[in-house]
N, C-alpha and C positions, 0 to 999 in steps of 0.2 A: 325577426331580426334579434339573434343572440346579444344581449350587451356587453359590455366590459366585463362589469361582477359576475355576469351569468356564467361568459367564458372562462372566468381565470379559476372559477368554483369547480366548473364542471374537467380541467384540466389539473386540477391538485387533487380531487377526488378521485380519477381515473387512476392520478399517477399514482396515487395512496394503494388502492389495488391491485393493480399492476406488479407493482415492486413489491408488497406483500406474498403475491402467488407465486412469484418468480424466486423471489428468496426462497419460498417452502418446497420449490421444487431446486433448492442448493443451485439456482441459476445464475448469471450477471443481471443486475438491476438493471441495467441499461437494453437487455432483451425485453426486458416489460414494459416501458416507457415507448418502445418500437413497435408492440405489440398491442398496445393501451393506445397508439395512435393508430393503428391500421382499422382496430375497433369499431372509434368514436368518429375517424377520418369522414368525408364525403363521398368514399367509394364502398362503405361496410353502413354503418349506422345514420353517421350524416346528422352525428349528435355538435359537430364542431366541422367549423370551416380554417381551410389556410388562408384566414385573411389576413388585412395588416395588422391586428394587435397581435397573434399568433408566432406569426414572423419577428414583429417588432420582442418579443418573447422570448423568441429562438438566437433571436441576433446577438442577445445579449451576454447568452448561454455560451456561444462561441467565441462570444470577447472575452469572458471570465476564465473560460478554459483556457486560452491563447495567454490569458494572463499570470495562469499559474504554470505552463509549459515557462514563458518567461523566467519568472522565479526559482524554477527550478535548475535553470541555465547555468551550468557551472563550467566556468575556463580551465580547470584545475582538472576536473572531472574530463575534461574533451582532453585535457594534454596527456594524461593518465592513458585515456584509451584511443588515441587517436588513431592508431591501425585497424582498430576495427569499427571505429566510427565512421572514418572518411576514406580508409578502404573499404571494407568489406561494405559497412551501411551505404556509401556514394555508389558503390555498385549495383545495390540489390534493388535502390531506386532507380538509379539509369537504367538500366539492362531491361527493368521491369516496363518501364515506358518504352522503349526500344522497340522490345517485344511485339507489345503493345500497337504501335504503327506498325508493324509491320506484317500483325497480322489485319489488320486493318483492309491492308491494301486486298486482301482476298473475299472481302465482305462485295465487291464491286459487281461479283457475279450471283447476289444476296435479290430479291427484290429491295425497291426504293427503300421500303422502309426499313429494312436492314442494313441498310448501306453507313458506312461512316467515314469518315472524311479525316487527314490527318492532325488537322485541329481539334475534333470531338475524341479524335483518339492519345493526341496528346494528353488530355485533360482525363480522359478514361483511364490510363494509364498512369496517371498520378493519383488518382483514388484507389485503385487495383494493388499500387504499389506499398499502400499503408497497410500497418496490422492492429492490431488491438492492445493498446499500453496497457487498458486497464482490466482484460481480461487476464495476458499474458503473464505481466507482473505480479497480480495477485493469484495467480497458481504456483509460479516459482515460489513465492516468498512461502504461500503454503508448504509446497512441497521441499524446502530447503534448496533450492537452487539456483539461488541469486548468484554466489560466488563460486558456481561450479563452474569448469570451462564451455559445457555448452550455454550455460547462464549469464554469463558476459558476453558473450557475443551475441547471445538475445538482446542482453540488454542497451549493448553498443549499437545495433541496427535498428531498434527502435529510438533508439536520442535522434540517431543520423535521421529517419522517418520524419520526428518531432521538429527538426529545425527545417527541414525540406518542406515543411509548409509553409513556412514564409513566403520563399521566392514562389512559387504557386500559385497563392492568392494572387499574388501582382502579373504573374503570366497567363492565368485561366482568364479573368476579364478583359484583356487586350487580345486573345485570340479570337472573340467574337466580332475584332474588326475584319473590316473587306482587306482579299489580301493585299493589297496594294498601299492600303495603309499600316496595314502588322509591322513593318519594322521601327516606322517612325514614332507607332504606338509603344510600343515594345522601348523604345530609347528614349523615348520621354518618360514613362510610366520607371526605367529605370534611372534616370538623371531626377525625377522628382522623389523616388523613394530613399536614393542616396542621399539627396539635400537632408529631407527629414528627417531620418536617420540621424546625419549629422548634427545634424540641429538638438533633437534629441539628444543623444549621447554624448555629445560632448557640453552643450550646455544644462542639459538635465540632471548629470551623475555628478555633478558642484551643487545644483540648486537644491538637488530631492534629498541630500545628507542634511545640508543644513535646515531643509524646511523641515523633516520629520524630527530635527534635535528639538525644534521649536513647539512642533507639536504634542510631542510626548512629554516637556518640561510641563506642558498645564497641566497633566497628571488624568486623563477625562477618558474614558474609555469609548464614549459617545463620538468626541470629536477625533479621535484617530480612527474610529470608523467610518465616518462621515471624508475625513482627509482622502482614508485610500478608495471608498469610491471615488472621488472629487479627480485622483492622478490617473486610477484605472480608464474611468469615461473622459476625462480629457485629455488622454493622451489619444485614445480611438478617435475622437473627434479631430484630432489634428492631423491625422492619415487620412480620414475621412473626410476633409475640406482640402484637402492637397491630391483627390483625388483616388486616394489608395483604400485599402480595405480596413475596417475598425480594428481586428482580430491581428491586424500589423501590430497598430500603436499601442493595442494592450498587452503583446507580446514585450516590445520594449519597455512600457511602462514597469514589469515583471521584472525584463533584463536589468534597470536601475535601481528596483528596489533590492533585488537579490545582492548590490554591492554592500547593503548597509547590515546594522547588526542586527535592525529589527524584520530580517527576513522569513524566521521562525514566530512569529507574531502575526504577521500578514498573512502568513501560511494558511492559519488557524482561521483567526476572523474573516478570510475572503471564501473560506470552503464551501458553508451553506450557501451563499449565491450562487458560489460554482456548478454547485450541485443541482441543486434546483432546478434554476436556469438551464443548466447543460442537461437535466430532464426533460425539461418545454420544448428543447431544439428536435431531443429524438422522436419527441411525440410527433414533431412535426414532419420529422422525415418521414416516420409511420403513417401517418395521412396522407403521404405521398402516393402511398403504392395503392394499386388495383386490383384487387385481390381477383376481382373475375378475371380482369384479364390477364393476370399470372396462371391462373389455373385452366384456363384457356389454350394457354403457351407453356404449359406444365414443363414438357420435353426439352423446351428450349432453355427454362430456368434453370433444371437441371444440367444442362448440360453448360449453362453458363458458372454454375457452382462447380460441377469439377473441371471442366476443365481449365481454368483460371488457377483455382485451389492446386491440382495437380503441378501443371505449369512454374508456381510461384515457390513451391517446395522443392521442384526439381532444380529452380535458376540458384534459390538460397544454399542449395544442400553441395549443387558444384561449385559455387562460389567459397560456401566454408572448407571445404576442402583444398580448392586454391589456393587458399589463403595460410591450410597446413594445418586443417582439422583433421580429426581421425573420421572413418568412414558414421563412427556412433556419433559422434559430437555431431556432424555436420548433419547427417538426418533429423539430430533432434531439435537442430535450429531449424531447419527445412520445416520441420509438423510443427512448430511452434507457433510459427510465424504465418504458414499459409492461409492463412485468414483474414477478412477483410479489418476494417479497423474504423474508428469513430472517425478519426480525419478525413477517412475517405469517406464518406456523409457531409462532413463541412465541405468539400471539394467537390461531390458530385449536385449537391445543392446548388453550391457554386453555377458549377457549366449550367444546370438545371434553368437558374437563375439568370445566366448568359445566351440563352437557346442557342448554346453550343451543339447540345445533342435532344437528339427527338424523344419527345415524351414515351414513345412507346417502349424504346431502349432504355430509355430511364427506369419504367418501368422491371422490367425482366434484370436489371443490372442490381438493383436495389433490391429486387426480393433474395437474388442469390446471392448479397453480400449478407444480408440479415440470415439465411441458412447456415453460412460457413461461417456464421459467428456463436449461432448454436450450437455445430458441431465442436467448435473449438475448444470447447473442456474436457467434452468427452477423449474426443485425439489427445491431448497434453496428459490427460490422467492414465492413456495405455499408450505414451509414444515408445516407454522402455520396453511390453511386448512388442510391441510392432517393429521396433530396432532388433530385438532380439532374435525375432523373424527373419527378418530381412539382410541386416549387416551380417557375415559369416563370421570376420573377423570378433565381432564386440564379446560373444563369450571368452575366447582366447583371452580377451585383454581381461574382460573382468578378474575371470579364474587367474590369471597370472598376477593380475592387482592384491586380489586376496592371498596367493600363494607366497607372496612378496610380504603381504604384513608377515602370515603363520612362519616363513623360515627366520624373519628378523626376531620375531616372541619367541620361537621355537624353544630355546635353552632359556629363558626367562621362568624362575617360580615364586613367586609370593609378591609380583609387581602391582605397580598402580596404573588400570587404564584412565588415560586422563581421555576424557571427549568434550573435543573443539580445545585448540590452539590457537586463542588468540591472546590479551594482556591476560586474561587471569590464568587458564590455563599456562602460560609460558612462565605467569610469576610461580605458580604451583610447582613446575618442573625443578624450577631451579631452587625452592626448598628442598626437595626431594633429595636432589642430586647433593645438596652441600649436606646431606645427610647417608649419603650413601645409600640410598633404598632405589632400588629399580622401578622401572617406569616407563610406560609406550601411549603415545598422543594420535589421534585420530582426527585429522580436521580436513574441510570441504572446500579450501581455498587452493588452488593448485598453485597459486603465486609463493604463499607461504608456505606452502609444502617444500616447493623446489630451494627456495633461501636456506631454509631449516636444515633438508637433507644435506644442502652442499657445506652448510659448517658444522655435518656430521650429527644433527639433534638426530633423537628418536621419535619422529613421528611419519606417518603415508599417509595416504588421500587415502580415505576410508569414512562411509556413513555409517556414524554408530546407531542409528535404526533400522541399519538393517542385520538382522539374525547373523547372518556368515561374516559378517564385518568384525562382529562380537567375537565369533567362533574362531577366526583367525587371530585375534588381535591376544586370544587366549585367554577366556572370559574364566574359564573352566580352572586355571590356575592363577588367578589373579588374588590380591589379597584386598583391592576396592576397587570400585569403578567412581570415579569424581567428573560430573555432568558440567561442564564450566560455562554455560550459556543458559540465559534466562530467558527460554521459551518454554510455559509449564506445560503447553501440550506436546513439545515433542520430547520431552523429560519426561510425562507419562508414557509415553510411548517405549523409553526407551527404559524406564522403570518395570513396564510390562513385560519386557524381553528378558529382561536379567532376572524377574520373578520364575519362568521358565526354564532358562540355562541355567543360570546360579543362583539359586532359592537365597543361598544363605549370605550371599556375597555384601557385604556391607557398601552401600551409595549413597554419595555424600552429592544434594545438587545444591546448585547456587539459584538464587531466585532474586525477582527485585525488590520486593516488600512483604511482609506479613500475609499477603492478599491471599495467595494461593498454597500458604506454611501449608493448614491443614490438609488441601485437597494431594500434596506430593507424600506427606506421612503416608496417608494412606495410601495412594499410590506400589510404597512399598519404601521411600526414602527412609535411610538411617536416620541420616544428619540432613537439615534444609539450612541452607546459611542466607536470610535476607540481608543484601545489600545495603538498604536505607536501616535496617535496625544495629547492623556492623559497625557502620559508616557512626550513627550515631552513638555505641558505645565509646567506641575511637575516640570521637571528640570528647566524649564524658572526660574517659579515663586520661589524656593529655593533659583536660583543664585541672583537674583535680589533681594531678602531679604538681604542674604549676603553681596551684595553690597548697602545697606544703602538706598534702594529705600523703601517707608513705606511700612508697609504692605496693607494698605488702598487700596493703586494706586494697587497693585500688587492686590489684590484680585479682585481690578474694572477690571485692563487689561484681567486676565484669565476668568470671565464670560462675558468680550464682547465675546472673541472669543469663548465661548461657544454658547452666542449667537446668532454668525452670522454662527453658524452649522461648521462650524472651516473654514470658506472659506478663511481666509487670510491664513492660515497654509497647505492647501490643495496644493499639490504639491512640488516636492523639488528637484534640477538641482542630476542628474542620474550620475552615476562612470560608471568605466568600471565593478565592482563588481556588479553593480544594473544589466546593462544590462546581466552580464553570465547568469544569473538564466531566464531565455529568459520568465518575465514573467510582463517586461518594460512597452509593449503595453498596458495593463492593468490598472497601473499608471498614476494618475495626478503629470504631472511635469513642471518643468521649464525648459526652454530654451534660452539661449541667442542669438540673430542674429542681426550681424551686417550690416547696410546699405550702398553698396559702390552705388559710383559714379549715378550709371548706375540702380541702385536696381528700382525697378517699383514704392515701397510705395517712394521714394523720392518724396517732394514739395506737397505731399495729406495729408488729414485729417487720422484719425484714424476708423472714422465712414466710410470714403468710401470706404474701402476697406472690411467691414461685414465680420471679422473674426470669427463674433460669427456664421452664417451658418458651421463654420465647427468646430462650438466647439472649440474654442479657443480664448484666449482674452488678451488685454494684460496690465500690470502688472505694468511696470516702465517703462521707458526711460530714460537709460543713454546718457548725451551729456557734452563732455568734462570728466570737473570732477562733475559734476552737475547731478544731482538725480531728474527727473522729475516725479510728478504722473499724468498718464496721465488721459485726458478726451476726449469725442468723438471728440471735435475739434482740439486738439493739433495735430499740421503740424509738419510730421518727415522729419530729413532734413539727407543730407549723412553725415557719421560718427556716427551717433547715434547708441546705441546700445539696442535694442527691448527686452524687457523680456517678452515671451510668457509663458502663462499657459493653460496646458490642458492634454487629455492624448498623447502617444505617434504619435499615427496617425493623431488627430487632430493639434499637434505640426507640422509636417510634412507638411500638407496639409497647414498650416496658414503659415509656413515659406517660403512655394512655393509662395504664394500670395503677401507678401510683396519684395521678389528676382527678379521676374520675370517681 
């Protein structure tokens, strides 16, 4: 008999490797955790059971998740995109469960144990129906295509996905009643979730402002942690004594905190459970499956992998067109999305858990959701060949896309392409223009495209990483290209391009701090302008107006430090706040280290101790009350106090050096 500690070692140790190898093979962590459980399950190794603390494990994984779906629930956000949330998204789950029974009905002439029923198919159908948030989102965002048009309408039928589990949970458990009782289940389980609900919501979203004002005035990081488990589990407990599902009341718990201002706070400190947790849940579902007997029924997994997959791309890809997609856009929501998804795991657990559907089906359903979720990176990273294949139309458009920027640059010579259109790029435009100097804008939002065009600006929907983008936009007679988004790897990316088309072309990108100054120089950047080191000249030079310094001086001081690349401003002594964000190491900072008695650098020069081999240099010496600036000869004596710069490790390594 495994114990507690034995089990919960042998389940953090799995997952530790798991998500190790999966990372190294550039996979979703959440494939390894599926994988780490099929492993260790009772049908592979038989190192770990599904029993109750396992479950009790997993359960909670599903609350935290459901908790942060809450949170992230935004009214503004559903009002914004409501045509494709609750059109298109309401569609692509109906239709999908539809389906779903209806083929159903043809399983009749299946042996028994094939057979399914239109309750098991109900519920099969709302798992089949989910895709994967956290596969899908994190390729777009990689790939820049959040704000593209087939990128919102991904992202619009996944929310719709995300909220449709709700009502789900509350209709999957009351299907496993007799039918003769299903309706009166069904209107009770729905008259008690409304009570709650209400209850909830309207007396919650009064109490839960004022309690968290209360909480956060004692200042305690402890007990605001200790608060939001305390609202996340007891609010699941009060779904869960009223009968309903925990992953309900967590989801509300979520929906009321997201009203308050500490919703970016919650965000952060709830994620490691989340994660974790929502690790323990998949392992569990990996312990679910049979590996022999999938491989057994090899033909049939397969065949449950495409044709479900096929099916679910064909229903999204005629639906987005319905709806007044072009034949590209609409396929590349169809390959997006055709894949199974985490929900549909809380859901098929679910019925699992309801002996809605038979273990054996269980089985083969679960291995082919876990296949087409491996596949699902691969398809997303080639769905532009495989559109390109297949849609006749989509070259026509592109090539007309780009022939659209080239005749608009066409007569244009000595302009500036700006890439991305959003505040800073559109503040940049309109210096430009009150100057008279020409200028063409590139950006990925078709919303702002279309605004921009109709009051006549100069920019197209055009990706400046891609080569012909460049090529059209007339890289070749441009006099800069200015990067206006601060993402450093697709700035090198698109600093690699311009190194090839226009060796000598001068670009200028925006960044958000010091972090990654050096890595874009090289790169091939003219000019890097960090944001936070701008931001804080700014305020310099206002305060120092104010205080009656001319403006002369003040304008001299901020372009030296512009032009010593801001190296006196580079770095700044770390809080305990810089460090939580564990992203320190990274930063150039300062440090102060005092020299006792005994310290090594006592009675030596500066120079002989070659701080700079490790990246680090030093800055001032304090002695006494006296402010020294040092030079490579200046001899430090004990009591002095050292101010190093550098990043975190080099700070480290330099302060061993002079300690020791």
């Amino acid at each position: 008999m495994t114990s507690g500690l034995e089990l919960t070692l042998l389940l953090l140790g799995s997952a530790v490797l798991g998500v190790v190898a999966f990372r190294m093979l550039h996979l979703p962590p959440m494939l390894g955790y599926l994988a780490v459980g099929v492993l260790i399950g009772p049908h592979a190794l038989a190192l770990a059971d599904n029993g109750t603390t396992t479950q009790a494990l997993a359960e909670f994984g599903v609350v935290f998740l459901m908790f942060s779906i809450g949170l992230e629930f935004s009214l503004a956000q559903l009002r914004a995109m409501r045509r494709i949330v609750f059109g298109l998204g309401l569609a692509q789950v109906v239709l999908t469960i539809v389906v779903t029974v209806l083929v159903s009905l043809w399983t009749r002439y299946l042996p028994p144990s094939m057979q399914i029923g239109w309750q098991a198919a109900l519920a099969l159908g709302g798992a089949l129906a989910m895709s994967s948030t956290a596969i899908v989102s994190k390729l777009l965002t990689e790939r820049l295509e959040l704000e593209s048009e087939h990128g919102r309408r991904i992202i619009g039928i996944l929310l719709f996905q995300d909220l449709a589990v709700v009502p789900l949970l509350i209709l999957i458990p009351s299907l496993a009643k007799p039918a003769e009782e299903l309706a009166m289940t069904l209107a009770w389980a729905g008259i008690k979730a409304a009570a709650v609900l209400a209850l909830l919501l309207f007396f919650g979203q009064k109490l839960m402002r004022k309690w968290f004002n209360i909480v956060v005035k004692r200042r305690s990081q402890e007990l605001f942690m200790l608060n939001l488990l305390l609202v996340t589990l007891g609010a699941a407990a009060i779904t869960e004594h009223a009968g309903l599902s925990m992953a309900l009341g967590a989801f509300v718990a979520g929906m009321l905190i997201s009203e308050t201002p500490y919703k970016h706070q919650v965000e952060e400190d709830i994620k490691p459970f989340r994660d974790v947790l929502l690790g323990l849940f998949f392992i569990t579902i990996g312990m679910l499956l049979n590996v022999q007997l999938v491989l057994e029924n090899w033909w049939v997994v397969l065949l449950l992998l495409a044709v479900p997959v096929m099916l679910k791309f064909a229903l999204i890809a005629l639906l987005a067109k319905a709806f007044g997609s072009t034949d590209g856009v609409a396929m590349r929501t169809g390959l997006a999305l055709a894949q199974a998804g985490e929900f549909g795991f809380v859901l098929l657990s679910l019925a699992s858990g309801s002996h809605l559907i038979a273990p054996f089906i269980i089985q083969l359903v679960l291995a082919s959701m876990v296949l087409s979720m491996l596949v699902a990176p691969f398809v997303i990273a080639n769905m532009d060949k495989l559109v390109m294949k297949v849609a006749t139309n989509e070259w026509m458009l592109q090539s007309l896309q780009l022939t659209q920027i080239a005749s608009r640059t066409m007569a244009t010579q000595k302009h500036v392409i700006i890439a991305g259109f959003g505040r800073s790029g559109q503040s940049l435009a309109t210096l430009l223009s009150e100057e008279k100097l020409p200028w063409y804008a590139l950006d990925l939002d078709p919303e702002r495209v279309q605004e921009a065009r109709t009051a006549g600006i100069n920019v197209s929907y055009g990706d400046c990483t891609r080569r012909e983008a460049l090529i059209a936009a007339g890289i070749n007679r441009a006099s800069a290209l200015v990067i206006t988004f601060a993402d450093t790897r697709l700035a090198v990316k698109v600093l690699h391009l311009v190194h090839e088309l226009a060796p000598k072309l001068p670009v200028i990108v925006r960044a958000h701090d010091d972090t990654e100054l050096d890595v874009l120089k090289k790169a091939g950047a003219t000019e890097v302008v960090p944001e936070a080191l701008e931001s804080s000249l700014m305020l310099a030079s206002h305060a120092l107006v104010v205080m009656g310094v001319p403006l002369r001086r003040v304008v001299h001081r901020v372009q030296a430090a512009r032009d010593e690349r801001y190296a006196s401003l580079r770095g700044f002594f770390h809080g305990a706040s810089d460090i939580a964000d564990g992203t320190e190491h990274n930063y150039v900072r300062l440090h102060s280290v005092t020299l006792r008695d005994d310290a090594g650098a006592v009675g030596r020069c500066i120079a002989e101790l070659e701080l700079d081999e490790v990246g680090a240099e030093v800055t001032a010496v304090r002695r006494g009350s006296d402010r020294i600036e040092p030079t490579p000869e200046t001899e430090l004596r004990a009591g002095d106090v050292v101010v190093l710069r550098g990043t975190g490790n080099a700070v480290t390594r330099a302060e061993g050096r002079l300690l020791r």
